[in-house]
Rosetta silent file (secondary structure, phi, psi, omega in degrees, C-alpha in Angstrom):
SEQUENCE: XXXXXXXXXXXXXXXXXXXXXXXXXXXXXXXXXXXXXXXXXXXXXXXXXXXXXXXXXXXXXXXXXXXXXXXXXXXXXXXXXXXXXXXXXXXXXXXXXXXXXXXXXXXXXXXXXXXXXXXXXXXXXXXXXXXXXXXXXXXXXXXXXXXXXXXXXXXXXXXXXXX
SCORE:     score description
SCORE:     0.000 S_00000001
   1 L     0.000  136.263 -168.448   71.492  -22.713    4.517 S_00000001
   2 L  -121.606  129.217  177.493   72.914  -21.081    1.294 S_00000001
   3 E   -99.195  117.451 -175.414   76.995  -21.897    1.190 S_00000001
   4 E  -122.950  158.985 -171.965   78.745  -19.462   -1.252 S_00000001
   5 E  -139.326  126.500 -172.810   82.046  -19.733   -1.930 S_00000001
   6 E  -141.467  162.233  147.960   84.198  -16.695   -3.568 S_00000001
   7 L   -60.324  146.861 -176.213   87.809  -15.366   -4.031 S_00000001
   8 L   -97.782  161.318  179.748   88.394  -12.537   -1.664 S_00000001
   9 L  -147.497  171.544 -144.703   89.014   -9.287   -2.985 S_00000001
  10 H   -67.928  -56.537  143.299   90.799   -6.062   -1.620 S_00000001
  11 H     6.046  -53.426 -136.867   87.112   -4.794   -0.178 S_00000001
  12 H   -98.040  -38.623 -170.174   87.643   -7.937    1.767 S_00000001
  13 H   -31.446  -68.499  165.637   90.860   -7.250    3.435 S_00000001
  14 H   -40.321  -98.602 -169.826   89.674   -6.105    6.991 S_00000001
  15 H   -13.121  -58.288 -178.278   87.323   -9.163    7.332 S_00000001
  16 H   -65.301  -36.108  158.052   90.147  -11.142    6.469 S_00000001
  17 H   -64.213   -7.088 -179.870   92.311   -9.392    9.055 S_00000001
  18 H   -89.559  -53.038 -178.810   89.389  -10.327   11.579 S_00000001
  19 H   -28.636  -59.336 -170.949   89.809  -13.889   10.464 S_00000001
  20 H   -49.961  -37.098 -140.746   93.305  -13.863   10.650 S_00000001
  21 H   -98.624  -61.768  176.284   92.877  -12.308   14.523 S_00000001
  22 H   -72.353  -25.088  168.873   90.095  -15.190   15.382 S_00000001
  23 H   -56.651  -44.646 -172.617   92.542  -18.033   14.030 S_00000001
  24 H   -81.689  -23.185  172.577   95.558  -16.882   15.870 S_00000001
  25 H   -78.781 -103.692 -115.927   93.100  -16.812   19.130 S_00000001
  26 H   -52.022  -27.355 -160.370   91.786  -20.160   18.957 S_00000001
  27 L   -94.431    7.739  171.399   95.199  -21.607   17.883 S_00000001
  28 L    67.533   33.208 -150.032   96.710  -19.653   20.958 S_00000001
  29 L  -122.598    3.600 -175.694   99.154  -17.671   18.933 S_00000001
  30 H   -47.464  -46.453  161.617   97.690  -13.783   19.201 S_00000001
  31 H   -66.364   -4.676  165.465  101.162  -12.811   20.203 S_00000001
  32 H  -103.120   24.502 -167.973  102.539  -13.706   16.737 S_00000001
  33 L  -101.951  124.156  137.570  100.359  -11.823   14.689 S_00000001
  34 L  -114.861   34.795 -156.421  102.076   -8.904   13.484 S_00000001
  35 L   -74.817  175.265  173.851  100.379   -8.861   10.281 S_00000001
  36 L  -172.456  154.807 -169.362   98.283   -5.369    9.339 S_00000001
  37 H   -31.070  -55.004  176.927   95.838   -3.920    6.724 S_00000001
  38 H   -49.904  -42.363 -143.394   98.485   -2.545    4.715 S_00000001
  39 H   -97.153  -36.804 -177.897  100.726   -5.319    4.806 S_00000001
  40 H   -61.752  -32.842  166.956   98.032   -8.008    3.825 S_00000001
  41 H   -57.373  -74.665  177.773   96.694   -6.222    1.200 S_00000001
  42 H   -50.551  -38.707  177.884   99.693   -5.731   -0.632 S_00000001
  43 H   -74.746  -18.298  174.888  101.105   -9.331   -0.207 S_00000001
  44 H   -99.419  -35.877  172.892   97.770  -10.560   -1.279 S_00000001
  45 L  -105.100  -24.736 -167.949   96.572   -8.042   -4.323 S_00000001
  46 L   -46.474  169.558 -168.431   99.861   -6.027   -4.541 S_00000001
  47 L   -62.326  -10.101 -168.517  101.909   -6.107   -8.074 S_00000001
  48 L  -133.781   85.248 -153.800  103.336   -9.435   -7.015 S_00000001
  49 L   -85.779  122.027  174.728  100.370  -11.427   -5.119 S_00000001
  50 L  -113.327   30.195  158.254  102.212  -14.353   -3.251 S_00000001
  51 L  -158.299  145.868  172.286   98.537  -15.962   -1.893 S_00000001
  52 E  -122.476  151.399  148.755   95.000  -16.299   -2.950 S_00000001
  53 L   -76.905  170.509  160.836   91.924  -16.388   -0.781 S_00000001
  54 L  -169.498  107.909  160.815   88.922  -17.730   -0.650 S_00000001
  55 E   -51.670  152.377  163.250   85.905  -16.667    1.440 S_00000001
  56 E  -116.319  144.642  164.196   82.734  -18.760    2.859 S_00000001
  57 E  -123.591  102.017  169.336   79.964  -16.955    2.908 S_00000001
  58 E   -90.336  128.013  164.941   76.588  -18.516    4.928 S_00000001
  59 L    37.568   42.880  173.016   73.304  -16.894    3.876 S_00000001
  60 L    86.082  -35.526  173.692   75.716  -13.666    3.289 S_00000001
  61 E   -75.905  179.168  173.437   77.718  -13.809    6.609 S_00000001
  62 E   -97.333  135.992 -175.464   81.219  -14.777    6.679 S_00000001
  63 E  -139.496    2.310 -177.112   82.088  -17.964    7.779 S_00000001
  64 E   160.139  170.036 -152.436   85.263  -19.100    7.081 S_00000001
  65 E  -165.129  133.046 -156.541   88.166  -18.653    5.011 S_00000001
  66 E  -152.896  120.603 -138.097   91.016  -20.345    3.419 S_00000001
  67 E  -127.689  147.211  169.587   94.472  -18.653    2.462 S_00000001
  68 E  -160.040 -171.275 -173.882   96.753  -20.635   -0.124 S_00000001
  69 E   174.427  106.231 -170.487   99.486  -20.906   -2.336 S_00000001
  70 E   -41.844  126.585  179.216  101.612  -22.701   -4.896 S_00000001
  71 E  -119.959  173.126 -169.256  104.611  -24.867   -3.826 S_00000001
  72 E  -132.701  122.345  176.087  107.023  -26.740   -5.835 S_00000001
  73 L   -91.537  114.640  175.670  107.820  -30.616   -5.822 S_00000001
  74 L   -70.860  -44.013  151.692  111.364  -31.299   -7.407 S_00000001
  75 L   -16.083  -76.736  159.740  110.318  -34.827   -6.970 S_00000001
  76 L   -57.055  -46.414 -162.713  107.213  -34.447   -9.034 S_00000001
  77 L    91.773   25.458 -167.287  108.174  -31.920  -11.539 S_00000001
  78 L  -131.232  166.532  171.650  104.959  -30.439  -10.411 S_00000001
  79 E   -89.799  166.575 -176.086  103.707  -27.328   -8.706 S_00000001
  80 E  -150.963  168.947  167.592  101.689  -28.736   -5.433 S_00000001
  81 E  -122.808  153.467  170.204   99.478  -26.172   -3.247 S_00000001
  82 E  -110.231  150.441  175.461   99.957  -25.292    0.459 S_00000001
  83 E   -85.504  126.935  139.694   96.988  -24.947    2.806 S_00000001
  84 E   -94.336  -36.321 -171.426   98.279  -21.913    4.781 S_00000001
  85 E  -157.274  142.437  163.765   95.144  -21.439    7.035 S_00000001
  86 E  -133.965   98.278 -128.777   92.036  -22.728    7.085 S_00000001
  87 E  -131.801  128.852 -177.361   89.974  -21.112    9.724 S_00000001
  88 E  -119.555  130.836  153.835   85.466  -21.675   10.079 S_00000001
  89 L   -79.674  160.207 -164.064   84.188  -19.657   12.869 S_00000001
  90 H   -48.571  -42.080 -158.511   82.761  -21.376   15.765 S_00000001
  91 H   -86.129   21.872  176.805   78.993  -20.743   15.024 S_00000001
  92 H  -109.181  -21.101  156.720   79.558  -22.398   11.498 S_00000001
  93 L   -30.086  125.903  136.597   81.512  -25.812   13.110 S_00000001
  94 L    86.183   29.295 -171.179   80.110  -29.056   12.086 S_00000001
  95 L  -120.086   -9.844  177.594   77.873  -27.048    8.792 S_00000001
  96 L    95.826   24.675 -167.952   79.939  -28.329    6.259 S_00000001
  97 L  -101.253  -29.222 -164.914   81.974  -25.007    5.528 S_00000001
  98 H   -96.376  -23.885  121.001   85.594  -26.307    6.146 S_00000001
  99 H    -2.621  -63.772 -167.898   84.209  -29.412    3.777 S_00000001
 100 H   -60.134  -59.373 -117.939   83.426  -27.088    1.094 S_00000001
 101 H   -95.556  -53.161  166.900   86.181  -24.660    1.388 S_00000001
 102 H   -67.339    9.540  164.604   89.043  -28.104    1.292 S_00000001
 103 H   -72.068  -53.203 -145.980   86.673  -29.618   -1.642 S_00000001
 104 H   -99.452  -20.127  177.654   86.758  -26.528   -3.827 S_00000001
 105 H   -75.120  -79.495  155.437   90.844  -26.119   -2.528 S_00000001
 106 H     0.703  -62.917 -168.301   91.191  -29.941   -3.774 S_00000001
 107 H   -66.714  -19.925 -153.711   89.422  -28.833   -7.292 S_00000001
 108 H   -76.216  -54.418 -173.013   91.552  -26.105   -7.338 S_00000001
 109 H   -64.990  -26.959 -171.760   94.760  -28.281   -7.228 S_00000001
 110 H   -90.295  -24.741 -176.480   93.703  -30.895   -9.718 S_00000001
 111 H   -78.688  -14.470  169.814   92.513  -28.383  -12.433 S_00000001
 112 H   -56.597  -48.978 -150.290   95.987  -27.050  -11.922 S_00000001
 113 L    81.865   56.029 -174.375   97.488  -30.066  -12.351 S_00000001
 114 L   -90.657  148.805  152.382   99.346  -30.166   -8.844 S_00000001
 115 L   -40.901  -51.557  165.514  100.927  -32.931   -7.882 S_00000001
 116 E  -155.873 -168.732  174.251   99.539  -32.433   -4.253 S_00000001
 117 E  -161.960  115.461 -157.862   98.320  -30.586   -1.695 S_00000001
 118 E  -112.625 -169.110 -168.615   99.680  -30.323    1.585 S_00000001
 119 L   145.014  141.597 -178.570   99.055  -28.245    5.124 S_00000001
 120 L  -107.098  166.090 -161.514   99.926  -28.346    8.440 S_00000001
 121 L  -164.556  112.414  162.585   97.761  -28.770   11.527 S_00000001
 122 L   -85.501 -166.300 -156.060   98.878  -28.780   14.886 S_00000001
 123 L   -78.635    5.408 -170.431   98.702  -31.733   16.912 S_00000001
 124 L  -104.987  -59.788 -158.008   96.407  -30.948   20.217 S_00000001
 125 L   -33.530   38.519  173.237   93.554  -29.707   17.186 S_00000001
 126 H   -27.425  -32.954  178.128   92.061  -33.081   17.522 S_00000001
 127 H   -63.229  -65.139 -123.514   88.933  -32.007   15.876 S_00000001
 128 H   -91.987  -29.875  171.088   90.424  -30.581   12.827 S_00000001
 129 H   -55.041  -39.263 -144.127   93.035  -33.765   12.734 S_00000001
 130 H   -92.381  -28.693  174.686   90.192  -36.359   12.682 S_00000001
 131 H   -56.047  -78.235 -156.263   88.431  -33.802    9.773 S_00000001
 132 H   -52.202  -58.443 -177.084   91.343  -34.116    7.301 S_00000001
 133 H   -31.114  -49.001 -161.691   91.518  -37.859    8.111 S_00000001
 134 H   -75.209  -19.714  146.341   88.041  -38.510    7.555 S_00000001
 135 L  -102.590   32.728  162.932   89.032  -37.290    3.997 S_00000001
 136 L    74.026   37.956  154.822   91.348  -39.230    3.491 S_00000001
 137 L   -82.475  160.164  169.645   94.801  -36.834    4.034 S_00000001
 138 L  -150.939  120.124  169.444   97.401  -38.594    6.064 S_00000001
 139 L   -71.219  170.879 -164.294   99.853  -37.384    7.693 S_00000001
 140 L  -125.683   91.709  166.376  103.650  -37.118    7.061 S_00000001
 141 L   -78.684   29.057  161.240  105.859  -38.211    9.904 S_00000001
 142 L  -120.014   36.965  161.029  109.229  -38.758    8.632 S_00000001
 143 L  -143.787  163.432  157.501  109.806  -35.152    8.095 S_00000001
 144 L  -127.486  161.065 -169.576  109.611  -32.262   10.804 S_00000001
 145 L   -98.656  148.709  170.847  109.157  -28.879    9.508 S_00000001
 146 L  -100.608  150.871  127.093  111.989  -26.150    9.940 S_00000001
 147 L  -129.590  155.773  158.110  111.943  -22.112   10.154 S_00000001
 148 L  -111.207  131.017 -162.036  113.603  -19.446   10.203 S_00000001
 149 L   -70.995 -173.632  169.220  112.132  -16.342   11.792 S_00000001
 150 H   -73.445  -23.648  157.979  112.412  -12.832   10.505 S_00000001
 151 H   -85.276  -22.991  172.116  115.378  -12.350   13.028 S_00000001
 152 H   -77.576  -16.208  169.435  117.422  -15.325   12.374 S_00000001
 153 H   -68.984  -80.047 -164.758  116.913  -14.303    8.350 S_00000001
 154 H   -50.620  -25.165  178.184  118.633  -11.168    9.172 S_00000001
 155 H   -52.540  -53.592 -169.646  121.022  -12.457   11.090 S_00000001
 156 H   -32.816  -46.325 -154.786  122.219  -14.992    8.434 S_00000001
 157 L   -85.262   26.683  162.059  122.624  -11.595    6.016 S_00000001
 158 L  -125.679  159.108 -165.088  125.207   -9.772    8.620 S_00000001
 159 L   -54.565  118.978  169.940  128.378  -10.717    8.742 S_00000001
 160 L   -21.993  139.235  172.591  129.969  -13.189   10.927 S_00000001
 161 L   -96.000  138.913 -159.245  131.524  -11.992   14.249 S_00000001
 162 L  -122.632  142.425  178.962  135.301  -12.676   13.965 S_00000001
 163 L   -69.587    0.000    0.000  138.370  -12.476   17.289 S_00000001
């Protein structure tokens, strides 16, 4: 088995829209993807890139894939990275790809000089919790994460309704 590991590049874009497609199955979420060629492209290579990739490639196929991005600790004074997705297709489980792909994330973050590197995972993934564990992440239960969707942002920006 030859494990390659690259930055994605705009050529790449579909594939990564397949990724995106098989992640969102497994994690049972297919009805929130409204993401699209256009729009991925641009947020990822576009004049203002707000993620980098990184492809797996086994013996030339694609095998996984791992979307990221710089966060900011006010705490630290440091930049930190978020894990946004980290997704191995099934016939590549248990090969060492999602190993690689957080190693080489992990190298990424220290040569920065991040402070940390964080990600979220939910909780029925048993598999993928007992993975992170087994390298020694832990999780952090005295926070819960908030959002706000794309309709409650606009709401905030129209004006109160007033009697």
């Amino acid at each position: 088995m030859r494990l390659a590991l690259e930055a994605a590049t705009p050529a790449d874009v579909p594939m990564l829209l397949t990724l995106i497609g098989e992640l969102a199955d497994f994690e049972r979420l297919a009805h929130e993807v409204v993401v699209t060629e256009a729009s991925l492209r641009e947020s990822l290579f576009g004049p203002r890139p707000y993620a980098e990739t990184l492809l797996a490639r086994v013996d030339g196929e694609v095998a996984g894939f791992a979307l990221y991005f710089h966060n900011y600790s006010t705490f630290l004074g440091r930049a930190g990275l978020y894990l946004e997705d980290l997704y191995v297709r099934p016939a590549f489980r248990g090969q060492g790809v999602g190993r690689a792909l957080l190693l080489h994330l992990a190298a990424v973050a220290s040569s920065r000089g991040c402070g940390r590197m964080e990600w979220s995972v939910l909780n029925w993934n048993r598999r993928a919790v007992g993975f992170y564990e087994s390298l020694g992440a832990r999780p952090v239960n005295d926070w819960t994460v908030y959002r706000l969707d794309r309709a409650a942002l606009d709401a905030l920006q129209s004006p109160p309704a007033t009697d």
